[in-house]
C-alpha positions in Angstrom: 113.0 123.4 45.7 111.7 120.4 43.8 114.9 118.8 42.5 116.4 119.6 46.3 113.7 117.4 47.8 113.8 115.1 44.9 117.4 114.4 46.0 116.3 114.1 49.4 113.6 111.3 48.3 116.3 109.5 46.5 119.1 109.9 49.5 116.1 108.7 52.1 115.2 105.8 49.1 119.4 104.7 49.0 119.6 104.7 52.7 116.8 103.2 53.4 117.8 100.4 51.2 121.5 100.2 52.4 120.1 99.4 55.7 118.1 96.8 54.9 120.4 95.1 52.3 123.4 95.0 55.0 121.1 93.7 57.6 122.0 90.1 57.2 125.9 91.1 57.4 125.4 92.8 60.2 124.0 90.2 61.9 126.7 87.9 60.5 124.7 85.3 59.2 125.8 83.7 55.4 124.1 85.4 52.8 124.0 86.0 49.0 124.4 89.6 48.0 121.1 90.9 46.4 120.3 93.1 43.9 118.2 96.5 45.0 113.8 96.0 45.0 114.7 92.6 43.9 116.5 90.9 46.8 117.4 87.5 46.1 114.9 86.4 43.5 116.4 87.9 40.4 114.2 85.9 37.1 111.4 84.4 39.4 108.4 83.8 37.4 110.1 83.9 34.1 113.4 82.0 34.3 112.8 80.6 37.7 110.6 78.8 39.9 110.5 79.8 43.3 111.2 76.2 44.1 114.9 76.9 42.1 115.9 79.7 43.7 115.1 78.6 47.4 116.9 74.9 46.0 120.3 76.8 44.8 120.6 78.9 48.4 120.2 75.7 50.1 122.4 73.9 48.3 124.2 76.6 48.7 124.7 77.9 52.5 123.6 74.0 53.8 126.1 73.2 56.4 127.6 76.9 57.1 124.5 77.9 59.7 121.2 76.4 60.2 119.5 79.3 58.1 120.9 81.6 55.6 119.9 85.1 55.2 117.8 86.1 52.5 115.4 89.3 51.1 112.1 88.7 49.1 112.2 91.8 47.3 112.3 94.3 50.2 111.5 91.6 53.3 114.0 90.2 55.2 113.3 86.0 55.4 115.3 83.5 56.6 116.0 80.2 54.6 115.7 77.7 57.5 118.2 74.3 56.3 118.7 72.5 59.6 115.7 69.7 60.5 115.6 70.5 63.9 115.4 74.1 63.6 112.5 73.4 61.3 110.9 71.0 63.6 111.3 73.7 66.1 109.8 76.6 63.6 106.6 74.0 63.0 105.9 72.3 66.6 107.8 72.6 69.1 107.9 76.5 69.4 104.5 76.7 67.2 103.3 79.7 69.1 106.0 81.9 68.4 105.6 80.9 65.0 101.6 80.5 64.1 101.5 83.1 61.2 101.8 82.3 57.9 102.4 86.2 56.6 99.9 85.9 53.2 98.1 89.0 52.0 94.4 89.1 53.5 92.9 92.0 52.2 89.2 91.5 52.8 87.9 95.3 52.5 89.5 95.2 48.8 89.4 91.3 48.2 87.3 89.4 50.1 88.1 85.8 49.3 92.0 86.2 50.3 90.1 86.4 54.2 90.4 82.9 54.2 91.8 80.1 56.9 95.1 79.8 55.0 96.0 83.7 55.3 94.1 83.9 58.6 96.6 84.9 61.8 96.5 84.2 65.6 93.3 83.6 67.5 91.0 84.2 64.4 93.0 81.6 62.5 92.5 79.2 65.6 89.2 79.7 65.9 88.4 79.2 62.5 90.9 76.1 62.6 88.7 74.4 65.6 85.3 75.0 63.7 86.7 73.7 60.4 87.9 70.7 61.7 85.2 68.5 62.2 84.5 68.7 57.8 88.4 66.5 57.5 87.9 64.1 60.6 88.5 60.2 59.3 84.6 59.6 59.8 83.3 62.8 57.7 86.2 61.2 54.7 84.3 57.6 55.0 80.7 59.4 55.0 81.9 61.2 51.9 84.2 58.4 50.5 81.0 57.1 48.2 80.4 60.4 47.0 84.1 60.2 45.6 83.9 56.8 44.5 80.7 57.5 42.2 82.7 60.8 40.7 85.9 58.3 40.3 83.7 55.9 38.3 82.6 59.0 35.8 86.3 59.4 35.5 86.7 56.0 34.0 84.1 56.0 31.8 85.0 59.3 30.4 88.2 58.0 29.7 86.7 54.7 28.4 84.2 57.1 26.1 87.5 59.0 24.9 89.6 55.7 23.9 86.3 54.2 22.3 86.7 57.4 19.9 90.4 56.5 19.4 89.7 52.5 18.8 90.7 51.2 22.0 93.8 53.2 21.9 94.3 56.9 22.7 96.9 59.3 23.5 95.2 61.6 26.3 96.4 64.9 28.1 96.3 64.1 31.5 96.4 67.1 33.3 93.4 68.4 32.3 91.4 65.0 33.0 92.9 64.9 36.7 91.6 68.6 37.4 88.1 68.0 35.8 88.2 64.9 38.0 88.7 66.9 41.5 86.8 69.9 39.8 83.8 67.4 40.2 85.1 65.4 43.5 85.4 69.5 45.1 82.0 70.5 43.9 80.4 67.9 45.0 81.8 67.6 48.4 82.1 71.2 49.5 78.7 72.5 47.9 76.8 69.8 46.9 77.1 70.5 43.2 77.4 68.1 40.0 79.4 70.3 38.0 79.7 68.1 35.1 83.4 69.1 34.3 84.4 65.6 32.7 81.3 65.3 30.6 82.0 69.0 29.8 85.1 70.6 30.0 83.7 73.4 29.4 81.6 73.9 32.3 81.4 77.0 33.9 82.9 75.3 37.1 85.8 74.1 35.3 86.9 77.4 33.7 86.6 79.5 37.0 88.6 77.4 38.3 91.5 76.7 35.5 91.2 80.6 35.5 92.6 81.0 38.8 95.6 80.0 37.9 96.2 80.5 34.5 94.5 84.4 34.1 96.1 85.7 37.4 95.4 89.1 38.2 98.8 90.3 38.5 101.9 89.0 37.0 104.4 86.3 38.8 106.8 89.5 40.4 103.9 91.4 41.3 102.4 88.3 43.0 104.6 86.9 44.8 105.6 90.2 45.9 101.9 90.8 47.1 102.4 87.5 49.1 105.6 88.3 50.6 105.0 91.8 51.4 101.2 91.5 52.6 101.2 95.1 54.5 102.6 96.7 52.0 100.5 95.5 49.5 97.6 96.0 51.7 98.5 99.7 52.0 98.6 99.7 48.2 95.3 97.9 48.5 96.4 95.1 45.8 93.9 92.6 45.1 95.2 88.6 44.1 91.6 87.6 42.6 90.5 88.7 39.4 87.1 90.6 40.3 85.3 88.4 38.0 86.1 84.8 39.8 85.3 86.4 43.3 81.7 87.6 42.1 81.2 84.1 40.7 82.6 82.1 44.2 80.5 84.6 46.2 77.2 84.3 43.7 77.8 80.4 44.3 77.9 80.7 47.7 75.2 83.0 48.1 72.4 81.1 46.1 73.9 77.8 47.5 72.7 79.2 50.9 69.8 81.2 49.8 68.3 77.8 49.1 69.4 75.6 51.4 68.4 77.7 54.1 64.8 78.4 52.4 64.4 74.7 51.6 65.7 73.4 54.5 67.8 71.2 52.3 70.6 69.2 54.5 73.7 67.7 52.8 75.8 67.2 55.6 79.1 68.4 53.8 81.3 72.0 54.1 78.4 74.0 53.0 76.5 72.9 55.8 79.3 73.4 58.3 79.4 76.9 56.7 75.7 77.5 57.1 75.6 76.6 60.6 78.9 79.3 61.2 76.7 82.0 59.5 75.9 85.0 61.4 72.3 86.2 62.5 73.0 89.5 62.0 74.9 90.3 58.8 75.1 94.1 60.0 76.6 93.3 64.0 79.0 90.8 62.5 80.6 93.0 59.8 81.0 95.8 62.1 83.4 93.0 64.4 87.4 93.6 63.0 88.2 90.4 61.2 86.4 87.2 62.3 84.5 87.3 65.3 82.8 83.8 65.8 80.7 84.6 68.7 79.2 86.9 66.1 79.1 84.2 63.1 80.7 84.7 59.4 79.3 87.0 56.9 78.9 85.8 53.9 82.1 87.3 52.6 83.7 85.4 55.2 81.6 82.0 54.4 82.9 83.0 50.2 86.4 83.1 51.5 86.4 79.7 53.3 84.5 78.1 50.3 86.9 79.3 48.0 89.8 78.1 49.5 88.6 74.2 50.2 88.0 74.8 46.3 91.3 76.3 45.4 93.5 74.7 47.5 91.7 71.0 47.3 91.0 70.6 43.1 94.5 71.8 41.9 97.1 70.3 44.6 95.2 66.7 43.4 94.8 67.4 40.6 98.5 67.9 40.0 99.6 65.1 42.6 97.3 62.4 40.3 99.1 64.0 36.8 102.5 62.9 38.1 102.0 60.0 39.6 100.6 58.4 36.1 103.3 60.1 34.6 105.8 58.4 37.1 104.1 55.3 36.6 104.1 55.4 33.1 108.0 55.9 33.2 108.1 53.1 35.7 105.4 50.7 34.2 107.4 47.3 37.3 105.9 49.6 39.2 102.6 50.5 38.1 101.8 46.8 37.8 103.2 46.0 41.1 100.3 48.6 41.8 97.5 47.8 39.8 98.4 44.0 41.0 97.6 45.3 44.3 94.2 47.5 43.6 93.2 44.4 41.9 93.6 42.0 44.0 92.0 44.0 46.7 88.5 44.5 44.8 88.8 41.0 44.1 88.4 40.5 47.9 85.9 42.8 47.9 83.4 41.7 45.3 84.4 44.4 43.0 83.9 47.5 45.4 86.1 50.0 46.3 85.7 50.8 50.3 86.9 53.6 52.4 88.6 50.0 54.6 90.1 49.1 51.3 91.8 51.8 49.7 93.4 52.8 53.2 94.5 49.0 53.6 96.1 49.7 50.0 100.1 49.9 51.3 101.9 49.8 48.0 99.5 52.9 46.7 100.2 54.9 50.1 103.6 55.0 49.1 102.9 55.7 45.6 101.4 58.8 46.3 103.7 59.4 49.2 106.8 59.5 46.7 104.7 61.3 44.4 104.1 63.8 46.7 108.1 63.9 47.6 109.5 64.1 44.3 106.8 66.5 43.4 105.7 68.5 46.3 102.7 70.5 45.1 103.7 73.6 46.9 107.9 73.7 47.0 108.0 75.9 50.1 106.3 77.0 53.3 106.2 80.1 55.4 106.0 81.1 58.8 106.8 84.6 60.5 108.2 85.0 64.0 106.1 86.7 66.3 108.7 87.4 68.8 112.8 87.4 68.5 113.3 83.5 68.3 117.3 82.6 70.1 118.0 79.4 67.7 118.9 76.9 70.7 122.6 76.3 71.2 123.6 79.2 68.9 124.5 82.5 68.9 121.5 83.2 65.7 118.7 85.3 66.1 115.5 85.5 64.4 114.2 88.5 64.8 110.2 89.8 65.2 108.4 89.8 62.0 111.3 87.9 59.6 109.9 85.4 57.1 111.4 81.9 57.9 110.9 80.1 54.7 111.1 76.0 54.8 112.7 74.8 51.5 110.2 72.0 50.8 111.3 70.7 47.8 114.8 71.6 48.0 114.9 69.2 51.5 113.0 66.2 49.7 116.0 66.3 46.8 118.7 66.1 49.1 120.3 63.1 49.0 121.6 62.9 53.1 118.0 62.5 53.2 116.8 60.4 50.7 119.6 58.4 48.4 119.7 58.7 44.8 116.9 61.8 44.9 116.0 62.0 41.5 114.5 58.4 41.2 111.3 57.6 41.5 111.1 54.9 44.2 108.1 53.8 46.3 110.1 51.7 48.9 111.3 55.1 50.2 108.1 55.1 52.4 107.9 51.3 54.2 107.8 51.8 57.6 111.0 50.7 58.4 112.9 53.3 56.0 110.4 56.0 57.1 111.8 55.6 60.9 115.3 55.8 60.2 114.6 59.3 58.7 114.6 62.7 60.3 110.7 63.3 60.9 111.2 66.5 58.8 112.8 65.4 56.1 109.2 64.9 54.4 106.8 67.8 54.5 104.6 67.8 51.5 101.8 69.1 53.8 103.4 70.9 56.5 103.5 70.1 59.9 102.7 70.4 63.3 99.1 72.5 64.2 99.0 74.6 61.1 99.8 71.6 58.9 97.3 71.5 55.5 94.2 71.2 57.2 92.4 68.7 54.1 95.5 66.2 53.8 92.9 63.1 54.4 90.5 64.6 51.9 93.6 65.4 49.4 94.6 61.7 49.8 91.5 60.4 49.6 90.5 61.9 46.3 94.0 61.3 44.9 94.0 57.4 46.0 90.5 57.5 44.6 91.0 58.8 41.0 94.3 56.4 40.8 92.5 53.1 41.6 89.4 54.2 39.3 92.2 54.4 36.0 94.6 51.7 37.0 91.9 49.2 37.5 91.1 49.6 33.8 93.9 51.8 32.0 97.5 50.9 31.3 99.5 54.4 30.9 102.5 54.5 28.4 105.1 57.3 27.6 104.4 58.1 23.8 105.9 60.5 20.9 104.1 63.7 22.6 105.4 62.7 26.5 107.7 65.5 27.5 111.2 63.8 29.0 112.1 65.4 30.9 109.1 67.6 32.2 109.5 71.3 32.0 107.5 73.5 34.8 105.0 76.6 34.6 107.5 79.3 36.1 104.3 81.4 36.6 102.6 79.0 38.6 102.6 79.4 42.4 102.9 75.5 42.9 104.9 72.8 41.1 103.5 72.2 37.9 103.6 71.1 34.3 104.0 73.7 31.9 102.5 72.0 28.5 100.5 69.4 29.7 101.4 66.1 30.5 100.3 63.4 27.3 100.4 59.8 27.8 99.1 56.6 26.3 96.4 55.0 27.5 95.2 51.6 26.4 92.3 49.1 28.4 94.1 46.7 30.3 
């Protein structure tokens, strides 16, 4: 009896497979054949980014159909290829496509409950009340608060060369995140975490820990993030239980005290504390968020934690290429620092929020920055109905995965000539209107676009200005040419550091 039902399991297991492997033939759409459990994404995490595999099937299948068929493991996704389908995808059909498909297991780990992961009306509520903390006048009332952080940041660096004589090869990477470790701590809870006086500061580490002690490994991952009811079944956790007692003990003594000291900072905490539910019991009894109930404090953890994770390491990363970019490039980082010092000439030596926005030549530094080296390489959306691609006989079905090649569109050279050169004059204004609006999507687009991009900018303009006004960056013996990438990471990132030379200028 057991090796007849045995046989029976494995019969239902190859069927059950078979179906869902021919589904993209069926349908007649160009595909790549892929290999059982794993789909299309055979050596992710090990020998490939996800950024490489999406990049080779769009180089791939571009021109042959505006998507190609793909499976994530055991999900069927579409890679989308033609702009206008993924204009569509993004804003024009938005509300067929709203969901983002992450894993948001609260009962088992309650940070992942956050705005990122967060689906139909209780991601657009929570939208709505979050969006006050990014407006352009909350950035200027918190632009000083970055400015005094950015100024830490040069004199830590100034306090490092001074220990080299003047002269000091420095690892970047780990400067820029102690840099947004501090700008994020201070701005979100109203913390000095000290991280570039102390690298070692219990702030710092949680948060280099989130990425670099995941709780699973890179398959297991991004299979948690692709398949998010199965792994909710399984009830799969993402977060080490370790860094989610920490973000929710921060969050609840943060509170704890504000609230019994009436103390008023005016920044995400606050927005957080005024969101917070009278009655912890009636609000966690509501399924998911219910805002006419308030947010628990499990729910007030989750959205903490994300403005952390999301807003420290996506700068952090963006500011790490950028001075290695424009110590490749040093015509243009003088052409820059010409520019940022010429502007706080004007203005008596200070660095205004008016300023640093009027700053043209470093908006499209970081703009090409943030094409050549999107932090996250791909997006995701999940149809919510069967989606008829307009003038086409292709069919998205309910629940498929479209994914938009991020990186893989800002390398293409019909989009942008010569790709794989850095060049700033990509962004004027007159070469940015001759180009397809989304040809250039390092944060997203249309109503579920990335949420802090004025804060990210900000804090990335910020840190940038605060080193170039002192600091000439130089490639030296230890520079890695070319760059090689963490496969395990979930965004696009160095794998051994980034190490430059930095002298006064």
């Amino acid at each position: 009896m057991f090796a007849l039902l045995l046989l029976f399991c494995i019969c239902l297991l190859v069927g059950y497979l078979l179906n869902l492997y021919t589904y993209w033939e069926r349908q007649g759409v160009p595909h790549e054949t892929p290999i059982p459990l794993l789909g299309n994404f055979k050596g992710i995490g090990s020998k490939y980014h996800v950024r490489d595999i999406n990049q080779r099937l769009y180089r791939r299948f571009k021109g042959k159909a505006p998507f190609a068929g793909v499976y994530m493991f055991v999900r069927r996704a579409a890679l989308v290829i033609d702009l206008n389908l993924i204009k569509n995808i993004m804003v024009k059909d938005f509300a067929n496509f709203h969901d983002r498909g992450g894993l948001s297991n609260v009962e088992d780990d309650p940070l992942t409950g956050h705005l990122v992961s967060l689906e139909g009306e209780q991601w657009r509520a929570m939208r709505t009340k979050l969006t006050p903390v990014f407006t352009s006048a909350r950035m200027k009332y918190m632009f000083p608060t970055v400015v005094k952080v950015g100024e830490n940041f040069a004199r830590t660096v100034g306090e490092m060369l001074e220990e080299g004589s003047g002269t000091q090869i420095l690892e970047i990477r780990d400067l820029c995140a102690r840099f947004t470790t501090d700008v994020i701590g201070n701005c979100a809870f109203g913390i000095e975490c000290n991280s570039l006086k102390d690298p070692n500061s219990e702030f710092r580490l949680k948060g280099k820990e989130i990425f670099s002690r995941p709780r699973n490994g890179p398959l297991l991952h991004l299979f948690a993030i692709t398949n998010d009811k199965l792994a909710s079944k399984f009830h799969m956790k993402i977060l080490p239980d370790d860094i989610t007692e920490f973000f929710m003990s921060l969050v609840r003594q943060t509170v704890e005290y504000r609230v019994k000291n009436e103390v008023k900072c005016n920044d995400f905490m606050d927005l957080l504390i005024e969101m917070r539910a009278k009655d912890e019991e009636l609000a966690r009894a509501s399924k998911g968020i219910d805002l006419s109930h308030g947010l628990t404090l499990e729910q007030m953890g989750a959205q903490a934690f994300v403005f952390f994770f999301a807003g420290f390491e996506t700068s952090s990363i963006t500011m790490t290429f950028a001075l290695y970019e424009l110590a490749r490039h040093q015509e243009v980082q003088d052409r820059l620092r010409k520019e940022i010092l010429e502007s706080l000439r004007e203005n008596k030596g200070e660095l205004t929020y008016e300023a640093i926005n009027n700053m043209e030549y470093l908006d499209r530094v970081v703009a090409e920055t943030l094409r050549f080296y999107p932090p996250l390489a791909t997006v995701v959306r999940v149809t919510k109905n069967d989606y008829q691609i307009p003038n086409t006989r292709y069919v998205i079905k309910k629940d498929i995965m479209t994914i938009i090649p991020i990186h893989a569109i800002h390398h293409d050279p019909q989009y942008y000539a010569e790709p794989e050169r850095f060049n700033p004059d990509r962004f004027t204004p007159e070469e940015c209107l001759k180009r397809h609006p989304s040809a250039y999507l390092p944060f997203g687009d249309g109503p579920r676009n990335c949420i802090g991009l004025r804060f990210g900018k900000m804090q990335v303009k910020v840190g940038l200005v605060s080193l170039l006004s002192h600091y000439r960056f130089e490639f030296c013996p230890l520079t890695e040419q070319p760059l090689q990438f963490n496969n395990h990471h979930m965004m696009v990132a160095p794998k051994n550091g980034v190490y430059l030379k930095v002298t006064p200028v």
